[in-house]
C-alpha positions as CSV (number, residue, x, y, z in Angstrom):
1,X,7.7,20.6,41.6
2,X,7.1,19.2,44.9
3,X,4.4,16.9,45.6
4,X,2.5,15.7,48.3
5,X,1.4,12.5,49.5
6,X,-1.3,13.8,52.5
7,X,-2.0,16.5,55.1
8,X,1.5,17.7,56.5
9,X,3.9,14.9,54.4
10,X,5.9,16.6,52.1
11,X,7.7,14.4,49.0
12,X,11.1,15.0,47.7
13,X,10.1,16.2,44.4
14,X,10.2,13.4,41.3
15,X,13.8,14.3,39.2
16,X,13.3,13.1,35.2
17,X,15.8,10.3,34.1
18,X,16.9,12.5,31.9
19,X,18.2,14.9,34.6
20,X,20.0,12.0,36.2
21,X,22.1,10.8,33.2
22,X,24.3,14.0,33.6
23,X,27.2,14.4,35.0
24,X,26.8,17.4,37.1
25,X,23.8,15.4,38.7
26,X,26.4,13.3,40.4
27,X,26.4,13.8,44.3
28,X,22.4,14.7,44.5
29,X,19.9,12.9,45.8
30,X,17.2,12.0,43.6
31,X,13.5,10.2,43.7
32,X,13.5,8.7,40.5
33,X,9.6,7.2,39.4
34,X,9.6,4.8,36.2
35,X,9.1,1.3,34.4
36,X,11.3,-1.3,34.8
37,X,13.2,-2.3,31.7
38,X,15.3,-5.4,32.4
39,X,16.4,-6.1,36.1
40,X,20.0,-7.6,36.4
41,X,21.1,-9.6,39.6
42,X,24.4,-10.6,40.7
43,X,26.4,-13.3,43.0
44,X,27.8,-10.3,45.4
45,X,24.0,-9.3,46.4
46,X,22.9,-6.1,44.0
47,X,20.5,-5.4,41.8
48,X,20.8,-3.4,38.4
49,X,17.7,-2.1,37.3
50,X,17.3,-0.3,34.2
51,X,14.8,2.5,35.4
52,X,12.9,4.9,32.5
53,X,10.1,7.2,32.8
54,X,9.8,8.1,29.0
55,X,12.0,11.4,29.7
56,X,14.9,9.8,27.2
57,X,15.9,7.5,25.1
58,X,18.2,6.0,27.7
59,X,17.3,4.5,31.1
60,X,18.7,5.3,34.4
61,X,21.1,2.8,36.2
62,X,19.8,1.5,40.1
63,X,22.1,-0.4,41.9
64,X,19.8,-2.2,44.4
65,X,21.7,-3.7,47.3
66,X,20.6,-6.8,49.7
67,X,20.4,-5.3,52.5
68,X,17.6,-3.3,51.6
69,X,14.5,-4.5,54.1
70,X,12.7,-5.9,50.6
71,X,14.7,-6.8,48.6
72,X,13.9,-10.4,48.6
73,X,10.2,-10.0,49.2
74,X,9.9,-7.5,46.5
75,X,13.1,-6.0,44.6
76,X,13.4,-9.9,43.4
77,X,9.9,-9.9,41.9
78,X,9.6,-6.8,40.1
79,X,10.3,-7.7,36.3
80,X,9.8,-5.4,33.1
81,X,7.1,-3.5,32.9
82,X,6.8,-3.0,37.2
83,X,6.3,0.6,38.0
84,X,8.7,1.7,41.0
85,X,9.8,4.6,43.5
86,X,13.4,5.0,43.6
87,X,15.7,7.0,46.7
88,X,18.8,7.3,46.4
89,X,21.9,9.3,45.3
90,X,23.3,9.6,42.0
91,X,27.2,8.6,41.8
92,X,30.0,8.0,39.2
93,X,29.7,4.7,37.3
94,X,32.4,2.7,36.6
95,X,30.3,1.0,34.0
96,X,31.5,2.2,30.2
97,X,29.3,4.0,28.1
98,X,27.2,5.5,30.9
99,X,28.3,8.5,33.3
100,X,26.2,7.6,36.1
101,X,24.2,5.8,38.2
102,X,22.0,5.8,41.2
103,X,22.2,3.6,44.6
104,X,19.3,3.2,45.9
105,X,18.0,3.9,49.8
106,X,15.1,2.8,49.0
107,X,12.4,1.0,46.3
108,X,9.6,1.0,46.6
109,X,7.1,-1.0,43.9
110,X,4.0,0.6,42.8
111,X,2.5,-1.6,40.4
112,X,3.5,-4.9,39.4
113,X,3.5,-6.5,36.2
114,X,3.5,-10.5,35.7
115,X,6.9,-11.2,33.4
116,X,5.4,-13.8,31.8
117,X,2.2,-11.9,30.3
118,X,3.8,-8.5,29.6
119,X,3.5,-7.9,26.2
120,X,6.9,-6.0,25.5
121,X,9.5,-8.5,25.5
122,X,13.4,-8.0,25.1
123,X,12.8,-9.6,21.5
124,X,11.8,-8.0,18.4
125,X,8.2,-6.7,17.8
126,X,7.0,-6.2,14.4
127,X,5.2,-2.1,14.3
128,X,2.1,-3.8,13.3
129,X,1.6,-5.7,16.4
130,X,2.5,-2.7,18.3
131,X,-0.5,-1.1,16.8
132,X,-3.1,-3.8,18.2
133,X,-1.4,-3.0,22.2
134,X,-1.6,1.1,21.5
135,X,-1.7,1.6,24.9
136,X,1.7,-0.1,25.5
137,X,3.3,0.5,22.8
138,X,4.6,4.1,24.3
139,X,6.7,2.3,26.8
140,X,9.4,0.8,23.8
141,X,12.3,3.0,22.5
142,X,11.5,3.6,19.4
143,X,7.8,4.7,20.1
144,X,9.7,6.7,22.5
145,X,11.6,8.1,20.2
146,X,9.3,9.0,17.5
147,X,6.4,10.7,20.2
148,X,9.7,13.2,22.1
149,X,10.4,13.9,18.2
150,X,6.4,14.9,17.7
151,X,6.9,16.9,21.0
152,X,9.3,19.0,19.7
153,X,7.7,19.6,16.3
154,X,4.9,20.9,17.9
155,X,6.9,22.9,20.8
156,X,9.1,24.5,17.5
157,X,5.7,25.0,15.6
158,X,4.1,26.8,18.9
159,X,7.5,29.1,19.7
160,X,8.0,29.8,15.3
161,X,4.8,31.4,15.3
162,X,4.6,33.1,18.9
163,X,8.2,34.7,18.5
164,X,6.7,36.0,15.4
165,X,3.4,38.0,17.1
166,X,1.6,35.1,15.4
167,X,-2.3,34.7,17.6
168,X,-3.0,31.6,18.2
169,X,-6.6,31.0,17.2
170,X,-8.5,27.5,18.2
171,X,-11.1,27.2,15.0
172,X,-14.3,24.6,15.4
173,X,-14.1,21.4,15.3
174,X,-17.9,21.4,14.1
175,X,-18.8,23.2,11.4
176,X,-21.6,23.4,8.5
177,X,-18.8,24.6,5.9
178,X,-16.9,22.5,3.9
179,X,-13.9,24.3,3.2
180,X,-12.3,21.7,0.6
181,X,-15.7,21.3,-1.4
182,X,-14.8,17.6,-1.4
183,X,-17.9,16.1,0.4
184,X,-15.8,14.0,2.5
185,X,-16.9,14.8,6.0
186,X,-18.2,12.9,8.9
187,X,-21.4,13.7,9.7
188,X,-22.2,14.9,13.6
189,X,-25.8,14.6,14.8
190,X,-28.2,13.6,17.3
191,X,-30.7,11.7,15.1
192,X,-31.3,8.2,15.4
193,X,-30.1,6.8,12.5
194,X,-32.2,3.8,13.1
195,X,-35.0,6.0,12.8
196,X,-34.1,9.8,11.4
197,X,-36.6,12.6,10.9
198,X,-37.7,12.7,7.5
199,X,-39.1,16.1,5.7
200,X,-42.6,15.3,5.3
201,X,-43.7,14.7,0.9
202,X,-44.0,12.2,-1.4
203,X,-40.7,10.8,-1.3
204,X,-40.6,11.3,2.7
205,X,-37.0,9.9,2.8
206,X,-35.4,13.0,2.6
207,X,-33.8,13.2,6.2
208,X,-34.2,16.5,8.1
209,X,-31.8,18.3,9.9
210,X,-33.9,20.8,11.6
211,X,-35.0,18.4,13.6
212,X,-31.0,17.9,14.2
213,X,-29.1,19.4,17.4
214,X,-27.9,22.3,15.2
215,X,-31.2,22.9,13.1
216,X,-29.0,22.1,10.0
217,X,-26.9,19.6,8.3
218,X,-23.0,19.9,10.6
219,X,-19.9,17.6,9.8
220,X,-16.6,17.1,11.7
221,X,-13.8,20.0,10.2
222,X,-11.1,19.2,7.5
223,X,-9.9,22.6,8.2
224,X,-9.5,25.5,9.9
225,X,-8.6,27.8,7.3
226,X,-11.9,29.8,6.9
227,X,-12.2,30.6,10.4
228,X,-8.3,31.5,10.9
229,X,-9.0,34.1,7.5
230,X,-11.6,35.6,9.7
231,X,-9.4,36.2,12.7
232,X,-6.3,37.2,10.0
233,X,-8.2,40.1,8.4
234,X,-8.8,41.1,12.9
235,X,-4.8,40.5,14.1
236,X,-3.3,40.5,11.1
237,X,-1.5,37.2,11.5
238,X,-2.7,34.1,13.1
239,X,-2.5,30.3,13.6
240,X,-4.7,27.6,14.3
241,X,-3.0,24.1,15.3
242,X,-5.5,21.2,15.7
243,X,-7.5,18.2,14.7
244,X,-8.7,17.7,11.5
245,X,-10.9,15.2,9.4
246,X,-11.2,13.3,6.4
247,X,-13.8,10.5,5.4
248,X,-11.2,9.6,2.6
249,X,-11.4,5.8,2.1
250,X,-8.0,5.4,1.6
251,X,-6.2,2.6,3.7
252,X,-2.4,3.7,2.7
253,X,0.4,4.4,4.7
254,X,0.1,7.8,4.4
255,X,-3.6,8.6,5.1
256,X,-5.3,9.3,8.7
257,X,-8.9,9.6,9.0
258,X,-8.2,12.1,12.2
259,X,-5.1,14.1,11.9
260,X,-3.6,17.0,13.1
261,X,-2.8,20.5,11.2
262,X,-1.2,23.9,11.5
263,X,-2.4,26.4,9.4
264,X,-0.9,29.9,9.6
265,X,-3.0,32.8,7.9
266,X,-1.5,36.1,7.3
267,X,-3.4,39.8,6.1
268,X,-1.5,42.1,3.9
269,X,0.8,39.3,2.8
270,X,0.8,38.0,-1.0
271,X,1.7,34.3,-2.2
272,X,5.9,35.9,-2.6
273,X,5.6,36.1,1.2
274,X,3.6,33.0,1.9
275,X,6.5,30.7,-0.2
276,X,9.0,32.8,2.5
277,X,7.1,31.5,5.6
278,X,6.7,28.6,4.7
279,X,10.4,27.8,4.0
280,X,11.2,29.6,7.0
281,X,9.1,27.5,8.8
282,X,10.6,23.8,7.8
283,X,14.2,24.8,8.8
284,X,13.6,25.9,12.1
285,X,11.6,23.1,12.6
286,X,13.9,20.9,11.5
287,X,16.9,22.4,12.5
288,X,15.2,22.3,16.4
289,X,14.3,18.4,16.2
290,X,18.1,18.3,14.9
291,X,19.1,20.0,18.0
292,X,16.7,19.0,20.5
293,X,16.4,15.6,19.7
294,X,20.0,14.7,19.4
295,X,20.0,10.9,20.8
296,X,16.3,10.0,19.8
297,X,17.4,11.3,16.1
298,X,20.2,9.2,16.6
299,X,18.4,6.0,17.3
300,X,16.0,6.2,14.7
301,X,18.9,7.5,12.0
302,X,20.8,3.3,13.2
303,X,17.0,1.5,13.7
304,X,14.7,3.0,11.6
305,X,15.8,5.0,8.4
306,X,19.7,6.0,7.7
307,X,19.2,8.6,5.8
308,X,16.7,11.2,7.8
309,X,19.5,12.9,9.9
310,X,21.0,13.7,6.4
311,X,17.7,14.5,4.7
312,X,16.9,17.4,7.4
313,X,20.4,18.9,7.6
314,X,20.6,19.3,3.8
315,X,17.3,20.4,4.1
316,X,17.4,23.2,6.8
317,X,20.6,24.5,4.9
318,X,19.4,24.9,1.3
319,X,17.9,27.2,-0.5
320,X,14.7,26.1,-1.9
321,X,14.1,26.2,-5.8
322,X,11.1,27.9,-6.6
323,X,9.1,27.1,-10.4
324,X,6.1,27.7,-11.5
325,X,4.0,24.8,-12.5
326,X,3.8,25.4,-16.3
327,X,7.5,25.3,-15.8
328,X,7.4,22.2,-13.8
329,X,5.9,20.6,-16.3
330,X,8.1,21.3,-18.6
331,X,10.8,20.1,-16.7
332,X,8.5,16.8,-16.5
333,X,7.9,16.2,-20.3
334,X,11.3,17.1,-21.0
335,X,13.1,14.5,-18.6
336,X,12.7,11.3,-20.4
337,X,11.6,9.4,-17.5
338,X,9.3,6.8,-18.1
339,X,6.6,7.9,-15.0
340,X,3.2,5.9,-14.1
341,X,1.5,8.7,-14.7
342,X,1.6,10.8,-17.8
343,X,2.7,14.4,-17.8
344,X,0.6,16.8,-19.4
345,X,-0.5,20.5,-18.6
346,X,-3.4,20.5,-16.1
347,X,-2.7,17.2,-14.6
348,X,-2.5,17.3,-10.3
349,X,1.2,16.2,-10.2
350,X,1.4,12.8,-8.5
351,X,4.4,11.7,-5.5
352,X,6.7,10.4,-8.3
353,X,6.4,13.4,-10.4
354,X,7.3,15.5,-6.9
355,X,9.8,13.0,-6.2
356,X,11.8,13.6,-9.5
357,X,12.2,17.3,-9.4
358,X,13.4,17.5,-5.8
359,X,15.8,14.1,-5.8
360,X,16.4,14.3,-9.3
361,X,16.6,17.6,-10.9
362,X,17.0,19.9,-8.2
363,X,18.2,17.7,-5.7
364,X,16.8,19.9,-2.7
365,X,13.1,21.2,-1.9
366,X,11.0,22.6,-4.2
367,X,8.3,25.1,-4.4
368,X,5.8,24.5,-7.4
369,X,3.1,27.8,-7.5
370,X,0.5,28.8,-9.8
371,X,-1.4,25.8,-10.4
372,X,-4.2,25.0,-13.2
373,X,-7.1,26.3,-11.4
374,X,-9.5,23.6,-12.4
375,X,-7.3,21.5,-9.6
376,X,-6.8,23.8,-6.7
377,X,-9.7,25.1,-4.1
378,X,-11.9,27.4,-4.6
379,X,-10.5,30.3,-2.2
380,X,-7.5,30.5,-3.9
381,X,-6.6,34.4,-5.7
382,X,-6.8,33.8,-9.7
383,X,-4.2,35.2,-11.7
384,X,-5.0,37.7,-14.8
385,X,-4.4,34.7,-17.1
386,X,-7.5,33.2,-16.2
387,X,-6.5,30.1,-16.2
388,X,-4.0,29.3,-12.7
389,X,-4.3,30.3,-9.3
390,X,-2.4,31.8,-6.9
391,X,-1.5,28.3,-5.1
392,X,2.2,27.1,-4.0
393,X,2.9,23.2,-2.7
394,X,6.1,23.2,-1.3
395,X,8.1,19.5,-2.0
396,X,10.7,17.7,-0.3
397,X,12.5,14.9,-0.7
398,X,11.6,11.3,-0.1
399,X,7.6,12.3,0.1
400,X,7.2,15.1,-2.1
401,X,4.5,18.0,-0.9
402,X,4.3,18.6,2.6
403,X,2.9,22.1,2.6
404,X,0.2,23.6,0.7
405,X,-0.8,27.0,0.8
406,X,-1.7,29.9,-1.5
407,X,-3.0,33.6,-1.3
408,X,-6.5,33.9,-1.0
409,X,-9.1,35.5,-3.8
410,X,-10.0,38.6,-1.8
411,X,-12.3,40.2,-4.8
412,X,-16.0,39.1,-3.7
413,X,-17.6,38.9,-7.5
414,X,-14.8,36.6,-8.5
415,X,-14.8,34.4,-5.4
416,X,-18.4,33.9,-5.6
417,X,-18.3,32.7,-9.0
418,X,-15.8,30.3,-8.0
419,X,-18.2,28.6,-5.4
420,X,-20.8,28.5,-8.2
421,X,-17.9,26.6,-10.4
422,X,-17.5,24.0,-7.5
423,X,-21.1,23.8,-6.8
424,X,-21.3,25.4,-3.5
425,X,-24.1,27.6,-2.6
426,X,-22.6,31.4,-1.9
427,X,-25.5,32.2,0.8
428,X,-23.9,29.4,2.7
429,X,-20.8,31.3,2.9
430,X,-22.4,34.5,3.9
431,X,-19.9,35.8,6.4
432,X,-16.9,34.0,4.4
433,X,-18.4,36.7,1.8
434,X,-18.5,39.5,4.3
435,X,-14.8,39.5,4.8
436,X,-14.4,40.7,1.1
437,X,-16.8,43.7,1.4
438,X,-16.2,44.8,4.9
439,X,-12.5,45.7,4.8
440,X,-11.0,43.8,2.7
441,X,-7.4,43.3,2.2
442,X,-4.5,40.4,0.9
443,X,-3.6,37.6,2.8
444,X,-2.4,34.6,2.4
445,X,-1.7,31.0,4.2
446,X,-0.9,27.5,4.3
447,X,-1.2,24.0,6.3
448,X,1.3,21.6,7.1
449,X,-0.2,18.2,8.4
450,X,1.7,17.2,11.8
451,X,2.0,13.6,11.1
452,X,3.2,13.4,7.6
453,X,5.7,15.8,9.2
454,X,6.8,12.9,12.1
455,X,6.9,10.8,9.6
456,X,9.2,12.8,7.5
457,X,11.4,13.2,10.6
458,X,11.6,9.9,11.8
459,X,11.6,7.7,8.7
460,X,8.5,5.9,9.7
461,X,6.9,3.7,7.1
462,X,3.4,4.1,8.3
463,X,1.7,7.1,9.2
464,X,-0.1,5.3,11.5
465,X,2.8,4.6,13.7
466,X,3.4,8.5,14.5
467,X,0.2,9.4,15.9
468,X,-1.1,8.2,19.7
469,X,-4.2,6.4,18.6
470,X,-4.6,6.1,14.5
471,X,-7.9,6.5,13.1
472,X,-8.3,4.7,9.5
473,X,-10.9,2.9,7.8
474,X,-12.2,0.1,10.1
475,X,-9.5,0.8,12.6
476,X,-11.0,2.7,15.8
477,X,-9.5,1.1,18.9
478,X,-8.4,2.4,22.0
């Protein structure tokens, strides 16, 4: 795209790094714009400047010469971390291990950074540093490397669902429903909490919320699930793909209080066709970072964790074993491992229990469905047994579940008394209610969380370290 820098100046359009590594860029001339990694000098008079504007793993080459009108009162000074304007043209370089590189006509430096107090050094640096300089840590490779690799999960999750007619629908991010019936939300208001309304009585502590912005009690979303139903039984199959959140005190490494999730919802499908999208799904995700993310999969396979690139492949070609959870459990009691956690019917199976039946006894993903319905949500269709629910987790190696999903109840008598069994109030769910008189019809869904599934990709130890800015317990910087 070209750019301009005033009224009647036209600027040679800004080519990505990426473009330049190439061999058919050779012989064009390029405006390269980027950070300095290192800068090299030698005794004949050039410069080698390792150029990168986050487009790829790998930098571009610039061959600075002397007689360049600043290259001692400027080329000289610029250091890592200096932002700079490249001109020049890109040529063959006799340098192994890199096709080309570009001789510059021109630099131009436009914004310094002091060597000495620039945070990202050549040496080392521990991930848990990197999260105190968030706003840095972007510019090293493997940060690089982990945020292309969350680009392209979310560019295959987008395309998955739009080459399927999926709609994409963009659900509230306030909302007065809890959809989990867990009671851990984040409360939104307007109210000073130094001094809140109070419904007027004898205990007159009782805060009230019709004194609030939205006349009632409203909380930050978890999900977008009852709001994509509505839109599912209207276009028949939709999507929703945005932020979520959970008050959940838990300081792990695999817990976010703000996180993202995609949650498809389709009408007129059952839970048989829900466990079909939903392994359909994971390979061509997978199999797209594989592709599209050749060299930054690469460097996290030799830096990070040696056995992801291995993990996926096996993963996007496999068939995925499918078992109910009474025959899960089986499978459990029967296995003779000695687990932290006990097996027994109508236990929420934990990681290591998840772990053991795809690494172990399947050795490839897993899809456990029709779970004790004491343990699952209270949308979810019950079965004629009585007892388990039309719910599916799907398990992978390494992490266990990564996708949960089921098909929903659809009768309205049955689904109300399953609010009443979680303690939620059915004339709060009026409209949620509505669906199942007005027209209604199967369908069926499930979300994936988008970090957990960077993480999964990349290796990363810590969730924290594959989202922008984490939000966790007592952590809310930048």
């Amino acid at each position: 795209m070209t750019q301009t820098a005033g009224k009647g100046t036209t600027v040679m359009p800004r080519t990505p790094v990426k473009e330049v590594l190439q061999p058919e860029s050779v012989g064009k001339n390029v405006r390269l714009c980027g950070w300095v990694r290192t800068r090299r000098d030698s005794k004949a008079g050039l410069s080698f400047i390792d150029l990168n504007d986050g487009s790829s793993l790998k930098g571009a080459q610039v061959v600075a010469e002397s007689s360049l009108p600043n290259y001692e009162s400027e080329i000289l000074k610029t250091g890592i971390g200096s932002s700079v304007e490249v001109i020049g043209e890109v040529v063959a370089s006799p340098a192994k291990g890199q096709p080309t590189e570009v001789k510059a006509q021109s630099v131009r430096v436009l914004g310094y950074a002091d060597p000495e107090k620039y945070p990202l050094q050549k040496k080392g640096t521990s991930f848990e540093f990197l999260r105190s300089i968030a706003h840095l840590r972007p510019r090293t490779n493997s940060f690089g490397a982990v945020f292309r690799i969350r680009n392209e999960i979310c560019r295959s999750i987008h395309n998955f669902f739009q080459s399927r007619g999926f709609i994409y629908v963009q659900t509230p991010i306030i909302t007065a429903s809890d959809c989990e019936g867990a009671g851990q939300m984040f409360r939104v208001t307007t109210l000073d909490m130094l001094n809140p309304a109070t419904k007027p009585g004898d205990k007159g502590n009782e805060i009230n919320f019709e004194e609030d912005f939205f006349g009632r009690a409203a909380n930050l979303t978890v999900s977008g699930q009852l709001e994509a139903e509505v839109f599912a039984l209207a276009f028949s199959d939709v999507y929703t793909f945005g932020p979520t959140f959970r008050a959940e005190n838990s300081n792990t490494t695999r817990h976010l209080a703000e996180f993202w999730m995609v949650e498809p919802e389709m009408a007129f499908c059952d839970l048989e066709g829900d466990m079909n999208c939903a392994e359909s799904f994971l390979k061509t995700i997978f199999n797209d970072v594989l592709t599209n993310c050749a060299a930054d999969m690469e460097f996290v396979h030799e830096r990070i964790d040696n056995t992801v690139v291995d993990t996926l492949k096996a993963i996007a070609g496999s068939e995925f074993a499918r078992v109910s959870y009474t025959e899960a459990v089986k499978i459990l009691e029967e296995s003779k491992e000695s687990f932290e956690f006990p097996v027994s019917w109508g236990i929420d199976l934990q990681t290591e229990h998840e772990r053991y039946l795809t690494e172990k006894k399947f050795k490839k993903p897993v899809i456990v469905y029709d779970y004790p319905k004491e343990i699952k949500a209270f949308y979810m269709k019950m079965n004629d047994d009585g007892k388990t629910v039309r719910a599916m987790d799907v398990l992978v190696p390494r992490i266990g579940e990564i996708i949960g999903g089921s098909q929903r109840e659809d009768r309205v008598e049955i689904l109300e008394q399953r609010m009443k069994d979680f303690d939620l109030n059915p004339e709060e769910y009026w409209w949620y209610l509505d669906l199942r008189r007005f027209g209604t019809a199967p369908h069926a869904g499930f979300g994936l969380g988008l970090e957990r599934t960077v993480q999964f990709c990349t290796g990363m130890g810590n969730i924290r370290d594959v989202i922008p800015f984490p939000r966790a317990p007592k952590s809310c910087d930048f």
